[in-house]
N, C-alpha and C positions, 0 to 999 in steps of 0.2 A: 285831229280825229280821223279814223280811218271810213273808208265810203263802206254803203251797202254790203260790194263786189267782196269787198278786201275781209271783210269780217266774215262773210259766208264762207271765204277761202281758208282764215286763219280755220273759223271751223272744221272743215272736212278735212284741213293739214293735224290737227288735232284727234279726229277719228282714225285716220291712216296711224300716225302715230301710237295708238293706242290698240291696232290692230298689231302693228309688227311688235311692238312691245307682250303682247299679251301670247305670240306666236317663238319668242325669238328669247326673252326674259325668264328665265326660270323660278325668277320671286314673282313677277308678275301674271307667271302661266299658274302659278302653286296658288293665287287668290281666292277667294269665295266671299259671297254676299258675309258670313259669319266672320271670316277671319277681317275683312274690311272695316266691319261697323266702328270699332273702336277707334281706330282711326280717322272713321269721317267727324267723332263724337269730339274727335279732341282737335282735326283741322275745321270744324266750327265756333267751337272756343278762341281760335284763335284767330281765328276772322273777324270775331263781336272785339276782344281785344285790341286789334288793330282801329276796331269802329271807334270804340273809346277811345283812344290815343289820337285820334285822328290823324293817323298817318296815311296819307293816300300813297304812296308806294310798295306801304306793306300790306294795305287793302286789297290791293291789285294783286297781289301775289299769292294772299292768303284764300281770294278769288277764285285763283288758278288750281288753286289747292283740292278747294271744293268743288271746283268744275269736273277736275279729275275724276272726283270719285264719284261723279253724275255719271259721266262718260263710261267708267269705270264698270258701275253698277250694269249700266245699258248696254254694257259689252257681254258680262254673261251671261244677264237676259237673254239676248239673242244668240248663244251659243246651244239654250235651252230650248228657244223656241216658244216660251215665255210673252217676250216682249223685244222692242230694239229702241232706238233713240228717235226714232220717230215715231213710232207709238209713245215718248215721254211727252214730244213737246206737243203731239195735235191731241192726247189728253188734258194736256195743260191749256193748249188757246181752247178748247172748248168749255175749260171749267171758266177759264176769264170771262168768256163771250155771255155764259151761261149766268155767270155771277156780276155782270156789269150791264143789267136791263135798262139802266139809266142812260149809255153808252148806247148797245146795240140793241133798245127795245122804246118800250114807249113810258117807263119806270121815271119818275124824277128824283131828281137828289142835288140839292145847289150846293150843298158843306160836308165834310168831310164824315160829321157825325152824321148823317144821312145816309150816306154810303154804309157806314157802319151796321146800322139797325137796317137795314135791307139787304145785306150779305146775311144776316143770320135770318132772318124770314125765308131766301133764296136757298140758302145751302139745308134748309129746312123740305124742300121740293127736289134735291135731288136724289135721283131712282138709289145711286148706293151716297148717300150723305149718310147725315148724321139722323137718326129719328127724336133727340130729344137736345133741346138747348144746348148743354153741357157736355154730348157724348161726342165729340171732335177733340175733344182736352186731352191732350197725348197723358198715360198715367208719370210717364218716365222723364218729365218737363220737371227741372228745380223745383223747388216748392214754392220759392217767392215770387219766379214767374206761374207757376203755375194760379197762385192764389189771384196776380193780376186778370187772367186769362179770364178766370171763373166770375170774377165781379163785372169785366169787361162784359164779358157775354149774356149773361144776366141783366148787365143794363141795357143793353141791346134790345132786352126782350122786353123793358119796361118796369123792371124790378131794380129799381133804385131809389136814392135819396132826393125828394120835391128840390131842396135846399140845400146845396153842398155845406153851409157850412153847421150844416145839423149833425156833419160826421163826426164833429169834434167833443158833442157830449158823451157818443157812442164811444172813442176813443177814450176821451176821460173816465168814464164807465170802464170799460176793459182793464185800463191800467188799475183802479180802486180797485176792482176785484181780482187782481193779479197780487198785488201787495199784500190785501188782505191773504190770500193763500200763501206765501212765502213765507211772513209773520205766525202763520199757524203754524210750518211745514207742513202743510198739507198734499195728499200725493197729488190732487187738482192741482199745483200752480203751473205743471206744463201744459194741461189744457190750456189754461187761463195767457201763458206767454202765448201760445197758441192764438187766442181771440185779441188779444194786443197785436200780435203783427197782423191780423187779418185785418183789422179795424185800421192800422199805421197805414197798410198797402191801399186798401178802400179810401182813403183821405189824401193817399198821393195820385192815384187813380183821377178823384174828381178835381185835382187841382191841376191835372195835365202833368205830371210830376213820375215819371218809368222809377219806381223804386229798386230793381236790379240794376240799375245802372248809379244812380245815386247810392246806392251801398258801396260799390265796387270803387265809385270815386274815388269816396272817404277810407277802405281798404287800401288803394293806391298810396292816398293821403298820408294813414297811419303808419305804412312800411318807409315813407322816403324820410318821414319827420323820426323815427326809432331807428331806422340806421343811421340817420344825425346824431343821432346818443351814442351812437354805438361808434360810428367813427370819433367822435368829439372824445370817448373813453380812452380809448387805444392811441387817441395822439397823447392825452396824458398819461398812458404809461399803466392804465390800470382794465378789467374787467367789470363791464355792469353787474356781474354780483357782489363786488365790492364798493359801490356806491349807494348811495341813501335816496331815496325814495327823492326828496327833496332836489339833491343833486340832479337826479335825471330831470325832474319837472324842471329844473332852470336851463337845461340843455334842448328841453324839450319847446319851452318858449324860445331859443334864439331860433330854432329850426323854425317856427311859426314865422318870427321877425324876419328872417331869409327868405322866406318863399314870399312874403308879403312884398319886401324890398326890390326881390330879383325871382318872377314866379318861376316853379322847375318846370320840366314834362313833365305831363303825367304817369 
């Protein structure tokens, strides 16, 4: 690992670079905070990606990615006069300071969930925070994270389940009433899937269980076990639209039996 010195240096070697780049590059002098975002949208995807995979080589790089475009942003800020890269980070140590009373105040907190429920009291005192529980919740957050976020913060404030495992009649409930409207065709059953996944994410919530990450698994999952179909088709000579339903489930179990035998990446 490198010392103090060395990373303060990689830093400002970082800013320089991003200086002659932004002076000296004609894609990167043509930049703006709008024409950027979508790319920072899709090198954070790909950062979580790498989280999942647990690839620490390509964390680091996908790292680097998003540092850029910290850098990046903080570059035309101060072109504007706006803001620069030190107004990012002693905004930032002051929201820490500001939000870890536990740390630098006279606040306690032994567990982690402690910490939790006193950031949302905390960030409820800040002069530009949020003025109501919920209004920090970015609108443009996935939905499945977002529904986490909402129940998160919620319980935070003390509005939750006495009993975690009393979520599962609520659950139960949801799903009954999700069948029920399907069975009818009713124009409710997308509400009703609606309150099934709120109730699903709510019940991985209290079980300590990141439901966007557990879906994405089983995504992963799904894709390496059906391109096993799909390669296992093409070595005999044929198309998955020309096999039976049957047939693929039995290609579908050796795929299972392989990953169990000999696990893949993810």
């Amino acid at each position: 690992m490198h010392t103090r010195e060395e990373q303060l240096a990689a830093f400002d070697r970082l800013l320089t670079v991003m200086d002659e780049l932004r002076e000296k590059c004609p894609w990167d002098r043509k930049q703006t905070f709008e024409s950027l975002r979508q790319n920072t949208i899709e090198e954070t995807y790909e950062l979580c990606s790498a989280i999942i995979r647990k690839d620490m080589n390509e964390i680091a790089k996908e790292l680097g990615d998003v540092l850029l475009h910290v850098v990046f942003y903080a570059k035309l800020g101060a072109e504007t006069g706006e803001f620069d890269i030190a107004d990012i980070c002693n905004r930032l140590c002051d929201k820490l300071i500001f939000r870890h009373p536990h740390v630098y105040g006279e606040a306690k907190a032994k567990e982690a969930e402690d910490v939790s429920k006193l950031w949302e009291q905390v960030k409820l005192k800040e002069q530009d925070g949020n003025h109501t529980v919920l209004g920090g919740i970015p609108d443009s957050l996935p939905s499945l994270v977002k529904a986490y976020r909402i129940q998160d913060k919620a319980a935070n404030s003390g509005f939750d389940w006495e009993q975690r495992a009393d979520v599962w009649d609520k659950v139960k409930e949801e799903i009954q009433e999700f069948e029920e409207e399907v069975r009818n065709g009713s124009a409710q059953a997308e509400d009703e899937l609606g309150d099934v996944l709120f109730a699903l994410i709510n019940a991985a919530r209290l079980y300590k269980l990141r439901p966007d990450n557990a879906l994405e698994k089983t995504n992963r999952k799904f894709i390496r076990r059906f391109n096993h179909i799909e390669a296992r088709a093409r070595q005999q000579g044929r198309n998955l639209k020309e096999m039976t339903l049957e047939e693929m489930e039995t290609l579908w179990q050796e795929a299972k039996t392989t990953e169990h035998s000999a696990p893949l990446q993810p």
